[in-house]
N, CA and C atoms of all chains as a GROMACS GRO file, in nm:
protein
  552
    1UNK      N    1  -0.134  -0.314  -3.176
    1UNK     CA    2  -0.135  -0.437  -3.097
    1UNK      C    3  -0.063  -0.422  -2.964
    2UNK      N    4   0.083  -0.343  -2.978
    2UNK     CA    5   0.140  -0.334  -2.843
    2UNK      C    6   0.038  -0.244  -2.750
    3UNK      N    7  -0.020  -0.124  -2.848
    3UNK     CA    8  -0.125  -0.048  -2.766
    3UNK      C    9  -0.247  -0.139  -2.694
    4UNK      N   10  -0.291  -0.231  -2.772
    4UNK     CA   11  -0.377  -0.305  -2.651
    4UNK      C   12  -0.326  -0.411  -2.531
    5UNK      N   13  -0.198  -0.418  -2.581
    5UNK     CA   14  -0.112  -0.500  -2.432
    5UNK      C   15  -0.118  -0.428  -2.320
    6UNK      N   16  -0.077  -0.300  -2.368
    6UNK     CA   17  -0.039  -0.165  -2.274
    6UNK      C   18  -0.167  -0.121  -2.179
    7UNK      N   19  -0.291  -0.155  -2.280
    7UNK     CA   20  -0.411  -0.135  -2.222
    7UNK      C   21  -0.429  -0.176  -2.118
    8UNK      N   22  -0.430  -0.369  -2.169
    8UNK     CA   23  -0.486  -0.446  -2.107
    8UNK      C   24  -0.392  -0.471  -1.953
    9UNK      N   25  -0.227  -0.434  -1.951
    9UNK     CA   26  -0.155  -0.412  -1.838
    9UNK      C   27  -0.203  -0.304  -1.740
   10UNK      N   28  -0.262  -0.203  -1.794
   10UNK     CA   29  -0.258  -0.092  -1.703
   10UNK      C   30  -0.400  -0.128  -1.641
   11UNK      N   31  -0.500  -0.191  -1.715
   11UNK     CA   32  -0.635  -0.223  -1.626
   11UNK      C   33  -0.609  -0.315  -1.509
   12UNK      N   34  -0.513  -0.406  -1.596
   12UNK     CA   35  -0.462  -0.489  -1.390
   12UNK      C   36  -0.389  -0.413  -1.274
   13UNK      N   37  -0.332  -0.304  -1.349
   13UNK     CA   38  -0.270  -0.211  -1.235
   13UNK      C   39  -0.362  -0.180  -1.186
   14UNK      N   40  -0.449  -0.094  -1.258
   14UNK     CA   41  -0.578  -0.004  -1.249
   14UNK      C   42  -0.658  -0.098  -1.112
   15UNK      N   43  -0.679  -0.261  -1.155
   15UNK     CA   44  -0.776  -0.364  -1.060
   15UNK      C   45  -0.714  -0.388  -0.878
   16UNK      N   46  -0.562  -0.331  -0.923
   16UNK     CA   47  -0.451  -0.406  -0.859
   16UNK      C   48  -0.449  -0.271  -0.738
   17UNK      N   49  -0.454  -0.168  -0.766
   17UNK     CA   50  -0.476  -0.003  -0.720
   17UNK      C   51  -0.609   0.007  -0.619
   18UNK      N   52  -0.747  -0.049  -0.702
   18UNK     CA   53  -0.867  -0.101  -0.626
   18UNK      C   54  -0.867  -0.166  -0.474
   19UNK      N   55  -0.778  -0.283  -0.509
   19UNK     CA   56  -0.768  -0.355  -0.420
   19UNK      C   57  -0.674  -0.304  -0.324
   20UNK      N   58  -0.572  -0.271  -0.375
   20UNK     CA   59  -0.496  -0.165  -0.228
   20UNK      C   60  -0.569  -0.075  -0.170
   21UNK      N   61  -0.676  -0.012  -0.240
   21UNK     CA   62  -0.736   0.082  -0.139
   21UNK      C   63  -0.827  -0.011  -0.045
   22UNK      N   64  -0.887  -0.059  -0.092
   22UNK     CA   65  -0.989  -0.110  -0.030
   22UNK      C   66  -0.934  -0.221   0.098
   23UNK      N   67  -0.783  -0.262   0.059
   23UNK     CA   68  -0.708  -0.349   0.198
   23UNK      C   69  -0.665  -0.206   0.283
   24UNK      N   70  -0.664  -0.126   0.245
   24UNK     CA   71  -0.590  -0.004   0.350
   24UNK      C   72  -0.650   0.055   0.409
   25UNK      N   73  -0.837   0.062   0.334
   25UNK     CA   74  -0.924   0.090   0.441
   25UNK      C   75  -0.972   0.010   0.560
   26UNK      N   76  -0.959  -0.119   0.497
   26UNK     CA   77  -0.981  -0.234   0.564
   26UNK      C   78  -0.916  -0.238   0.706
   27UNK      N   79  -0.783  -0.215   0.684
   27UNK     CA   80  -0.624  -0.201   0.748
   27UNK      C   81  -0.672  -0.062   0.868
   28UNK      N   82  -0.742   0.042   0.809
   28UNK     CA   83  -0.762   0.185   0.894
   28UNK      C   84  -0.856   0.126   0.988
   29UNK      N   85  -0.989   0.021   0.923
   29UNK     CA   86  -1.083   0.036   1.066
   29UNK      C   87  -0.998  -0.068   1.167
   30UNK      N   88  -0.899  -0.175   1.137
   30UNK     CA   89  -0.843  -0.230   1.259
   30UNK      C   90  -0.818  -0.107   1.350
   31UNK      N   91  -0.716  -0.016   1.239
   31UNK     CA   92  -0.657   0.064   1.361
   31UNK      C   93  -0.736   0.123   1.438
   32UNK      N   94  -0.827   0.176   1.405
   32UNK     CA   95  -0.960   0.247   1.472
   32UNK      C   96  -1.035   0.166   1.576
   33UNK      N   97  -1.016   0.020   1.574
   33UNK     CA   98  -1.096  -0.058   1.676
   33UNK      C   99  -0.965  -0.064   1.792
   34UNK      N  100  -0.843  -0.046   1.708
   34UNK     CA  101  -0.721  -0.053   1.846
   34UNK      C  102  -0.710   0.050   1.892
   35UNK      N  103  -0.733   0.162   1.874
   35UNK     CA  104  -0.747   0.309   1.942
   35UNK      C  105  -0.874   0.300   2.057
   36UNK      N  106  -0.979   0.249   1.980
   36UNK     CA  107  -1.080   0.220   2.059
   36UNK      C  108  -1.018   0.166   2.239
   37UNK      N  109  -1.002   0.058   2.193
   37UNK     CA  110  -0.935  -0.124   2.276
   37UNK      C  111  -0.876   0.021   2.364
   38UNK      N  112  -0.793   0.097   2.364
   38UNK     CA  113  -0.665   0.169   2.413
   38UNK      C  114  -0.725   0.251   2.496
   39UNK      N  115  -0.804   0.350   2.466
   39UNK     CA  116  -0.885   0.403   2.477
   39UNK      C  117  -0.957   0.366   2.662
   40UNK      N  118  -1.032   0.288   2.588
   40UNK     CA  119  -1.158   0.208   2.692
   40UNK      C  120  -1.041   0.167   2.814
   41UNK      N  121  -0.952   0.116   2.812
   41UNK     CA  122  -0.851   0.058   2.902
   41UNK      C  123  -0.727   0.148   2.899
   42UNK      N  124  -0.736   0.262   2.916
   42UNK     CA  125  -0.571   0.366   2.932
   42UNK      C  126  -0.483   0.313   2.887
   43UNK      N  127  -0.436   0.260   2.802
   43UNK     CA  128  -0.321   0.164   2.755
   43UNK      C  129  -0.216   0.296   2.666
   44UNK      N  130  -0.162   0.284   2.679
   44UNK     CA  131  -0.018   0.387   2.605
   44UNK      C  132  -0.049   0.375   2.469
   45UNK      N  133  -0.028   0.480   2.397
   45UNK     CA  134  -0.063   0.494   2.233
   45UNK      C  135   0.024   0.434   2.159
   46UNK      N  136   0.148   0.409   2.233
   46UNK     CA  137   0.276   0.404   2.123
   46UNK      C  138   0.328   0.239   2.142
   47UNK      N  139   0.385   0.183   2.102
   47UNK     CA  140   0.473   0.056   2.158
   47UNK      C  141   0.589   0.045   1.999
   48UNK      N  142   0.691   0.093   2.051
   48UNK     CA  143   0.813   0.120   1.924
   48UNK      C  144   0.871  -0.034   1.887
   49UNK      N  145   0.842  -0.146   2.019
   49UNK     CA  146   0.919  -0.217   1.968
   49UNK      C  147   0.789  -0.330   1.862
   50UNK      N  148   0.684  -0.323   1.862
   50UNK     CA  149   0.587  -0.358   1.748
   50UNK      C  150   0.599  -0.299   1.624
   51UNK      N  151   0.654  -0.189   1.614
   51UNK     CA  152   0.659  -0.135   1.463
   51UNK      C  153   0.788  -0.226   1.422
   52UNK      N  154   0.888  -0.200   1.506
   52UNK     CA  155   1.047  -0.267   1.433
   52UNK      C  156   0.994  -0.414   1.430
   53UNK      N  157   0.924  -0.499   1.490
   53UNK     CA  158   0.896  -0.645   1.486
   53UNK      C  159   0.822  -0.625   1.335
   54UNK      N  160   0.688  -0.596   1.322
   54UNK     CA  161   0.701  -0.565   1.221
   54UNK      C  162   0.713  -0.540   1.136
   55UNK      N  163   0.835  -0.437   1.110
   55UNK     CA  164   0.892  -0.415   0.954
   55UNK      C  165   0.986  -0.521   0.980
   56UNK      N  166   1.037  -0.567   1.033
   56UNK     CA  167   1.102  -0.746   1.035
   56UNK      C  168   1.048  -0.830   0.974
   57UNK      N  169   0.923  -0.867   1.002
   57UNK     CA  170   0.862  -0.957   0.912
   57UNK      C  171   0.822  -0.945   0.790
   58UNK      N  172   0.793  -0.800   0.740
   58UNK     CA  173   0.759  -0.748   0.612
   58UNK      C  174   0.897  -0.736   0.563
   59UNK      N  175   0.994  -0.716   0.576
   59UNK     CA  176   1.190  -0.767   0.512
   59UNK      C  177   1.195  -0.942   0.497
   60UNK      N  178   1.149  -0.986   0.588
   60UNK     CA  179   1.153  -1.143   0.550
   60UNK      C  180   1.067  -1.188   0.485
   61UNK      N  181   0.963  -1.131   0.437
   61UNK     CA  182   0.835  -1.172   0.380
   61UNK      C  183   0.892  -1.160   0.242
   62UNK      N  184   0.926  -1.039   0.212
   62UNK     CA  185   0.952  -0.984   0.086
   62UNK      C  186   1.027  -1.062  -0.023
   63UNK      N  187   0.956  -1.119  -0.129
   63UNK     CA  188   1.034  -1.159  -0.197
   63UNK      C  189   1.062  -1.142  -0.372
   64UNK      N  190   1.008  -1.001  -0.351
   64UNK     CA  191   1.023  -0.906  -0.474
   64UNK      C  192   0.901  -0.925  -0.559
   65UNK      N  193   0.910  -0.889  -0.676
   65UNK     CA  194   1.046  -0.795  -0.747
   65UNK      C  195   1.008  -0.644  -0.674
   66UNK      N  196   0.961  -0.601  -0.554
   66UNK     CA  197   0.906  -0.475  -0.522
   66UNK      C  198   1.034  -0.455  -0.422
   67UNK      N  199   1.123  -0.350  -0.439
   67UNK     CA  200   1.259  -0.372  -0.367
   67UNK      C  201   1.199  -0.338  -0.214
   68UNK      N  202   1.280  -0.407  -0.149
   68UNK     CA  203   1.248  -0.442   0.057
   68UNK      C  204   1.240  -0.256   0.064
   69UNK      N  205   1.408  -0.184   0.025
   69UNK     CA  206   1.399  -0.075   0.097
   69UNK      C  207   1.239   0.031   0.078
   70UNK      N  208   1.209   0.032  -0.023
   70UNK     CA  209   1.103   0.113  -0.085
   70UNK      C  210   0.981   0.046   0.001
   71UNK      N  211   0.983  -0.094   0.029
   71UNK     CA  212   0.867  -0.118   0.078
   71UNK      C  213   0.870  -0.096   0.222
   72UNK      N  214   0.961  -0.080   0.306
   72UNK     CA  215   0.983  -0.049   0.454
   72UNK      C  216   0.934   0.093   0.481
   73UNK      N  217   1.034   0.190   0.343
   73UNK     CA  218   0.994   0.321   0.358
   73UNK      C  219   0.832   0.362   0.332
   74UNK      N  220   0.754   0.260   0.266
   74UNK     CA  221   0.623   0.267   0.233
   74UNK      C  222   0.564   0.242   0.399
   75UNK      N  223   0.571   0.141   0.432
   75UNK     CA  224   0.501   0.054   0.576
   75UNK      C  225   0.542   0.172   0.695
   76UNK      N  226   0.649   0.229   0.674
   76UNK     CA  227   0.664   0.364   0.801
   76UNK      C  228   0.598   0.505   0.764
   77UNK      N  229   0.588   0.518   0.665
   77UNK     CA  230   0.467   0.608   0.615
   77UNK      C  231   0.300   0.548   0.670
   78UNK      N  232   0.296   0.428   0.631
   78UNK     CA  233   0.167   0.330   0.677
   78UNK      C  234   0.179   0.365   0.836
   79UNK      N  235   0.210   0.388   0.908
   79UNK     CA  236   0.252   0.346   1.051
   79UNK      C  237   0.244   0.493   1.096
   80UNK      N  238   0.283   0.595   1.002
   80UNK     CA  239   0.277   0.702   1.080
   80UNK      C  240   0.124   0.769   1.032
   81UNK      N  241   0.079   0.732   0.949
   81UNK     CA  242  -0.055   0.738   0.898
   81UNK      C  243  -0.141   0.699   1.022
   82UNK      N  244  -0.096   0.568   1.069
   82UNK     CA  245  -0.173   0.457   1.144
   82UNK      C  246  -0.169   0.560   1.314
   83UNK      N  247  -0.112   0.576   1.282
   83UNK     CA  248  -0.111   0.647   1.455
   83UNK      C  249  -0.191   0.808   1.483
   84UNK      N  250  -0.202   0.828   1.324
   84UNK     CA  251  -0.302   0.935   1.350
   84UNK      C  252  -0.470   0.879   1.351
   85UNK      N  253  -0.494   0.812   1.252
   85UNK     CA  254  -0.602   0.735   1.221
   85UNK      C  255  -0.632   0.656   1.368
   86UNK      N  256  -0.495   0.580   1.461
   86UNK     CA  257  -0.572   0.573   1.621
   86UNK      C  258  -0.581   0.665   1.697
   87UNK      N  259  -0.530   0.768   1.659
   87UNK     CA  260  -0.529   0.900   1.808
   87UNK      C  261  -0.661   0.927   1.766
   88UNK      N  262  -0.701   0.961   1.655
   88UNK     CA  263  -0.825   1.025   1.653
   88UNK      C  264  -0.998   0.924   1.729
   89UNK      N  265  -1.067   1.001   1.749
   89UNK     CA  266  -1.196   0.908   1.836
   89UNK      C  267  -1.300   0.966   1.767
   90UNK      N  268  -1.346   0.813   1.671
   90UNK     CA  269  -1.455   0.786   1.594
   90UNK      C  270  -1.583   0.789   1.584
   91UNK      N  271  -1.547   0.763   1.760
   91UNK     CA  272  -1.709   0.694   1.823
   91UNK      C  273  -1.788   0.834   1.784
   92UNK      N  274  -1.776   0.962   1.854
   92UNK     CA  275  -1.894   1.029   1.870
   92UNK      C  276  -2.014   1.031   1.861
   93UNK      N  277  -0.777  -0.932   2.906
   93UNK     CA  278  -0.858  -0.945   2.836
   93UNK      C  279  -0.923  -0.852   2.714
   94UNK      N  280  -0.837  -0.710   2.779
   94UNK     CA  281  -0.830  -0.660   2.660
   94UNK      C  282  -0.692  -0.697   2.601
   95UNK      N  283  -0.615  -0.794   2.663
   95UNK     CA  284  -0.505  -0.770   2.600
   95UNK      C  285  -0.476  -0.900   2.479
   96UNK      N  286  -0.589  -0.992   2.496
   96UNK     CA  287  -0.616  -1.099   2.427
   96UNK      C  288  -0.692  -1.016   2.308
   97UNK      N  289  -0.765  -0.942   2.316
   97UNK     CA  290  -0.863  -0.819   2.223
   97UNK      C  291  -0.732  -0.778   2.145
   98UNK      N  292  -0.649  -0.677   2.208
   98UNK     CA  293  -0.548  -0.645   2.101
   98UNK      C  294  -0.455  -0.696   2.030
   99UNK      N  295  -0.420  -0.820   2.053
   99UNK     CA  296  -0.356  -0.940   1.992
   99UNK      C  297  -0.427  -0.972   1.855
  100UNK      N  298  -0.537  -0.987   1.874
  100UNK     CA  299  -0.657  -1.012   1.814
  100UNK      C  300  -0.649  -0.916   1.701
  101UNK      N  301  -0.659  -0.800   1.702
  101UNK     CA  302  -0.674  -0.724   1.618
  101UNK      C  303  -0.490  -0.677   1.538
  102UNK      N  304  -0.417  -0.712   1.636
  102UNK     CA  305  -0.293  -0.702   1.552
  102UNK      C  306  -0.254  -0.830   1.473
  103UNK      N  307  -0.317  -0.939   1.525
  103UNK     CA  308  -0.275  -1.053   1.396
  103UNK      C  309  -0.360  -1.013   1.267
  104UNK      N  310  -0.513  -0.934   1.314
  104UNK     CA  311  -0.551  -0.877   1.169
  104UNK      C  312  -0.487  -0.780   1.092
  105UNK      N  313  -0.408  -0.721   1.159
  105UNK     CA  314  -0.337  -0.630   1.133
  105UNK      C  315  -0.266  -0.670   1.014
  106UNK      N  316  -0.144  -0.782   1.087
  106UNK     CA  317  -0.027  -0.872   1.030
  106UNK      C  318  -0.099  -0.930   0.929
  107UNK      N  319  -0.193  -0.996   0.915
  107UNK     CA  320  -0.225  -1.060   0.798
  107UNK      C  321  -0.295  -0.987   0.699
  108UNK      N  322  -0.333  -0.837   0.726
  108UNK     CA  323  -0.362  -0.693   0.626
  108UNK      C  324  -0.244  -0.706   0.524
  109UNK      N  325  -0.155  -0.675   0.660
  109UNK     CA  326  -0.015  -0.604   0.590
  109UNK      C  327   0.078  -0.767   0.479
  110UNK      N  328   0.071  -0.878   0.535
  110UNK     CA  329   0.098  -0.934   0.447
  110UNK      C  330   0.007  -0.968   0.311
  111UNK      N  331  -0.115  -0.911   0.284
  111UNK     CA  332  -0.195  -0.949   0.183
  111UNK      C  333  -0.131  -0.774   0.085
  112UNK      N  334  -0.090  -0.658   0.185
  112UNK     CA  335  -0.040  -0.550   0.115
  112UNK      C  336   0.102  -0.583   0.022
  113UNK      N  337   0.191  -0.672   0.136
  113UNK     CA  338   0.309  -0.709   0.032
  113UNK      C  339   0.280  -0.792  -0.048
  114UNK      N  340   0.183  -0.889  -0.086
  114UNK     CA  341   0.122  -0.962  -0.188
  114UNK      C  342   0.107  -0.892  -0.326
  115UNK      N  343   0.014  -0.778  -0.296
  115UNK     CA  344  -0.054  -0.729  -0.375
  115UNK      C  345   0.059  -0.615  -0.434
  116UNK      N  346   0.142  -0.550  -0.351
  116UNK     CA  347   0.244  -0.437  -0.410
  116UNK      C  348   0.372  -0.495  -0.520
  117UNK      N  349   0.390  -0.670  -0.456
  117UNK     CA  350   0.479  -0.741  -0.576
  117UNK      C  351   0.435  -0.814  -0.698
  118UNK      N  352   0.298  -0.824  -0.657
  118UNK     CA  353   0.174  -0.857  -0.790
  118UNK      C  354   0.219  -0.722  -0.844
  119UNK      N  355   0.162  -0.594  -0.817
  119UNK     CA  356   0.162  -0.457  -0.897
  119UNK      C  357   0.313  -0.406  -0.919
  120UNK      N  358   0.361  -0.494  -0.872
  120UNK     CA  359   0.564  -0.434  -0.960
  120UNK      C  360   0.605  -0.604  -1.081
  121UNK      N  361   0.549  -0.670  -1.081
  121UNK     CA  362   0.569  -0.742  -1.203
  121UNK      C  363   0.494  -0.736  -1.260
  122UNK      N  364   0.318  -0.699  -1.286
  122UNK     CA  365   0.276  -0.586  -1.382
  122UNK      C  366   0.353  -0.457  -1.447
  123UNK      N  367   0.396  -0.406  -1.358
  123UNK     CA  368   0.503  -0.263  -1.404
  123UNK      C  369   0.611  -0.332  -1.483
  124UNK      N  370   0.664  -0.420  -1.427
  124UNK     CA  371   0.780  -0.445  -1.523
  124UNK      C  372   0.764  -0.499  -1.625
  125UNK      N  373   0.630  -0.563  -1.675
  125UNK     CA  374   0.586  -0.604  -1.786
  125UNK      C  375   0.534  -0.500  -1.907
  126UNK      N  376   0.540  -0.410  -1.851
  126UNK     CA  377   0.481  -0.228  -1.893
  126UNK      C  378   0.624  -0.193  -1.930
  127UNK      N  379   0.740  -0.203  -1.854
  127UNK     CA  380   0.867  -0.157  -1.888
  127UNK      C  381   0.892  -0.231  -2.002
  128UNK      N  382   0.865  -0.356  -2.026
  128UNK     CA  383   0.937  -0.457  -2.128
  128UNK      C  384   0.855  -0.452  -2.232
  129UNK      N  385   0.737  -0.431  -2.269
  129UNK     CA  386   0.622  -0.375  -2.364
  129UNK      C  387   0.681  -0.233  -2.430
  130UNK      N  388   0.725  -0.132  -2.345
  130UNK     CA  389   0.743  -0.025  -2.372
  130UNK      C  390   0.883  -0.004  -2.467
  131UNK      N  391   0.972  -0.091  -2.391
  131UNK     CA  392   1.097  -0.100  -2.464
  131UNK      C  393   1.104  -0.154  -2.577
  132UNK      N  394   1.041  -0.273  -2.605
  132UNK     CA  395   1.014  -0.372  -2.718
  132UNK      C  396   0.973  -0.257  -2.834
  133UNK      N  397   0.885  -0.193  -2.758
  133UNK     CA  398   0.812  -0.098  -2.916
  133UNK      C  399   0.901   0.073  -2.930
  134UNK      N  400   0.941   0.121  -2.832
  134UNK     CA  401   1.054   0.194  -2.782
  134UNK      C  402   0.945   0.335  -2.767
  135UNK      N  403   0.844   0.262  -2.672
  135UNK     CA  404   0.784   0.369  -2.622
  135UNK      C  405   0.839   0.474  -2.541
  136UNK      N  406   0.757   0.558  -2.526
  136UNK     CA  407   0.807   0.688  -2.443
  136UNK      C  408   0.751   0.615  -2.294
  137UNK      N  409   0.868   0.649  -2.178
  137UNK     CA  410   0.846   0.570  -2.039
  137UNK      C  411   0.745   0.662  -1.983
  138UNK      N  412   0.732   0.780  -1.982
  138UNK     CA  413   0.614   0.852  -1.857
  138UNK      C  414   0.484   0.914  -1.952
  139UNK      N  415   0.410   0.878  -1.889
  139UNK     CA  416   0.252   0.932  -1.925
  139UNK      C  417   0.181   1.011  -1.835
  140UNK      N  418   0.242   1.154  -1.807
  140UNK     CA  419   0.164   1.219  -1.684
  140UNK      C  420   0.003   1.235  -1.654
  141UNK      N  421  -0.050   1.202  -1.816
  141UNK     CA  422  -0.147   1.240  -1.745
  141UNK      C  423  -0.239   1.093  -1.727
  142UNK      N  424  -0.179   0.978  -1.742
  142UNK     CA  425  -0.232   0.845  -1.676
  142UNK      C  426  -0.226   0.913  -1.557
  143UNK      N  427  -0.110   0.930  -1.469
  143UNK     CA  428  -0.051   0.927  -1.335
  143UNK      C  429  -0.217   1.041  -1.263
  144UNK      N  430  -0.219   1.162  -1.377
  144UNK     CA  431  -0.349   1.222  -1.321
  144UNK      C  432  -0.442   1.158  -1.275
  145UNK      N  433  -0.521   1.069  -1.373
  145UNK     CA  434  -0.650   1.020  -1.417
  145UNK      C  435  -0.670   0.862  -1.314
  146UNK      N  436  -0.579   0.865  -1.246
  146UNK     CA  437  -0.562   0.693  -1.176
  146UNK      C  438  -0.558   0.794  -1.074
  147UNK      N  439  -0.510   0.904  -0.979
  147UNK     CA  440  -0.565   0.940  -0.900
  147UNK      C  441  -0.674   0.984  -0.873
  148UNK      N  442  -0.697   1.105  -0.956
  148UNK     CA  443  -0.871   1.080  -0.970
  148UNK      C  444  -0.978   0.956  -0.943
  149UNK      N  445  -0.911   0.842  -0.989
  149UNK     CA  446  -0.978   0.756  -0.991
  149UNK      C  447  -0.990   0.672  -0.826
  150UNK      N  448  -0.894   0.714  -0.782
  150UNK     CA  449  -0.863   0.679  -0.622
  150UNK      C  450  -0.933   0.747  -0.522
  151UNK      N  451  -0.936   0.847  -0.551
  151UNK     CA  452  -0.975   1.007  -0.461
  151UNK      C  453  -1.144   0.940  -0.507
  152UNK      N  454  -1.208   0.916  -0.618
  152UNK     CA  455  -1.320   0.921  -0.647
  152UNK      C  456  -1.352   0.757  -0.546
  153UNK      N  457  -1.261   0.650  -0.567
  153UNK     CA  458  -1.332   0.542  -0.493
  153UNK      C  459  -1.319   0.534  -0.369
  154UNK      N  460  -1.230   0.607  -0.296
  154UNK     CA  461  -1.241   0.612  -0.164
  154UNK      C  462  -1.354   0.639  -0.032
  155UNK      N  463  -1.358   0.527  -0.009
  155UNK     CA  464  -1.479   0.569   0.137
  155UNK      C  465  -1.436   0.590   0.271
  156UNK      N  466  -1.342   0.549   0.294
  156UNK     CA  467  -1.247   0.608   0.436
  156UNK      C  468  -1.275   0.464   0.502
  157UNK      N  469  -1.256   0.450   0.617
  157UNK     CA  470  -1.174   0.573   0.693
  157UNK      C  471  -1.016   0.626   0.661
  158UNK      N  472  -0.949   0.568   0.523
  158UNK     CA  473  -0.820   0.622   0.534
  158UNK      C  474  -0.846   0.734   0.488
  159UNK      N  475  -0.754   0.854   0.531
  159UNK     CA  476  -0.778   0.964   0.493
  159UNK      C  477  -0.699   0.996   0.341
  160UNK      N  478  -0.810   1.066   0.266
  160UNK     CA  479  -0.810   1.102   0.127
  160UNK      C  480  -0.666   1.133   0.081
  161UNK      N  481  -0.620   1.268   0.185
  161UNK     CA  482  -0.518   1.287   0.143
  161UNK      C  483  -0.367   1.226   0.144
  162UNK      N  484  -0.375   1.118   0.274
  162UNK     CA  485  -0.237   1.029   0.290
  162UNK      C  486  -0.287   0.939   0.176
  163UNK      N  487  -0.388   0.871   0.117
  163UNK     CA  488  -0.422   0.789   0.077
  163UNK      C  489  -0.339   0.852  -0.097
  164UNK      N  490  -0.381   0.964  -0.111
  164UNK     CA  491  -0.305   0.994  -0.227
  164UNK      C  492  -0.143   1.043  -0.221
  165UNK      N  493  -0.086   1.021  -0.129
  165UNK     CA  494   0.007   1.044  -0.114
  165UNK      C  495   0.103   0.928  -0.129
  166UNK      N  496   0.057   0.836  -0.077
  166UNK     CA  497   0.082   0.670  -0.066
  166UNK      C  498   0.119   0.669  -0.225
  167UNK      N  499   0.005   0.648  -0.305
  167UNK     CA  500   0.014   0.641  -0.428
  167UNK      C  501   0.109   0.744  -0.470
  168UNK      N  502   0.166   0.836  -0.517
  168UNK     CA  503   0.229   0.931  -0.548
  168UNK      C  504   0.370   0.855  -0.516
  169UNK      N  505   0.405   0.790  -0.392
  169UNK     CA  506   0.507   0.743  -0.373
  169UNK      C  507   0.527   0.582  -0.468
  170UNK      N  508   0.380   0.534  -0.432
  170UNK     CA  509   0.407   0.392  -0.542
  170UNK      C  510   0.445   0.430  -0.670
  171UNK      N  511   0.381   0.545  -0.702
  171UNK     CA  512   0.421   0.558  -0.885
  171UNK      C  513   0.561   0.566  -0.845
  172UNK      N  514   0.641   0.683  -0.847
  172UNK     CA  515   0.734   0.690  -0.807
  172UNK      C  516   0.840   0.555  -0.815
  173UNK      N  517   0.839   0.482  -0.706
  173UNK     CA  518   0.852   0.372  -0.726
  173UNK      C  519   0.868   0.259  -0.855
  174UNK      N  520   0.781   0.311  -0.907
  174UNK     CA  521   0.663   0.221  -1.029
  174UNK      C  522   0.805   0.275  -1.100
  175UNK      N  523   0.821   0.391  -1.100
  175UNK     CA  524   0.881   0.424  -1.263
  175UNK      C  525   1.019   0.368  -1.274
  176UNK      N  526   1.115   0.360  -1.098
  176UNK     CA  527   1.201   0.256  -1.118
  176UNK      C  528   1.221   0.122  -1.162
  177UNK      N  529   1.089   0.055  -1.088
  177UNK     CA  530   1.108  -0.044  -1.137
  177UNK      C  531   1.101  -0.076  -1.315
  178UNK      N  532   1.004   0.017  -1.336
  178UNK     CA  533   0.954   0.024  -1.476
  178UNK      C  534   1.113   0.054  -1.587
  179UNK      N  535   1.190   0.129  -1.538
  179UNK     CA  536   1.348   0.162  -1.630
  179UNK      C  537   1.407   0.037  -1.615
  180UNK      N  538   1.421  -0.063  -1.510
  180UNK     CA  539   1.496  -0.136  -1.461
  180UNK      C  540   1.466  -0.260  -1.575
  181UNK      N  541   1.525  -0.299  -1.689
  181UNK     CA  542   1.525  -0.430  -1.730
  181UNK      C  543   1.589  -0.527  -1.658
  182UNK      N  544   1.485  -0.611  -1.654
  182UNK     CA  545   1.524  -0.731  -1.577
  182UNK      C  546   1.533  -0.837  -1.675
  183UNK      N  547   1.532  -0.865  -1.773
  183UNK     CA  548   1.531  -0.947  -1.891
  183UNK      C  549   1.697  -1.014  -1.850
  184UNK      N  550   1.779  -0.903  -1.844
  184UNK     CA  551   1.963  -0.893  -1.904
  184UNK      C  552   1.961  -1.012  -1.962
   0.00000   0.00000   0.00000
């Protein structure tokens, strides 16, 4: 019986896993249309003080049980992901 | 006017990333419900080769544009994660 709790928990992880990918791809083609935007108009690749605004609002957002530090260190991984995913040019 | 364009695409951004902290504190009170299941019956805490078979399962649903390999890397860090929260009784 606990074995089908265990089951039935890990398929919502399992549903829950789905859906993060599919928001992070979601999340990649923004970045890809802002590389674009950057691109087309010479605009500078970087702007440092948007990432710290940013993980500001994702610290105030946070209201567990997923601890803030782990999730900041997640979103700057996201961010350094994100800046390769805009340097690169899609269009071809 | 592109700069109304990139606004544009960073509030999609912001409202990505807050549907990500949604979904990462949905998937840590699942985990901790896995921790409290586990303890109750005094299961064994790690199952390496779930941790296999759920990447597989990631690597297999992925269509990009995030790239395959940060994409499994991400995860690698959520488990990670996962397994703290997962030791951590929060019951006390």
């Amino acid at each position: 019986m606990t074995d089908q709790k265990l089951k039935e928990l890990r398929r919502q992880i399992d549903r829950t896993d789905m859906e993060l990918v599919t928001l992070l791809n979601q999340r990649a083609r923004i970045v890809q249309k802002i590389g674009e935007e950057k691109r087309k108009f010479g605009i500078d690749q970087l702007d440092p003080d948007r990432e710290k605004n940013v993980l500001a609002g994702i610290k105030a957002a946070n209201k567990g049980p997923f601890p803030t530090d782990e999730l900041i260190f997640l979103f700057r991984q996201l961010f350094r992901i994100s800046i390769e995913i805009e340097k690169n040019d899609h269009r071809e």
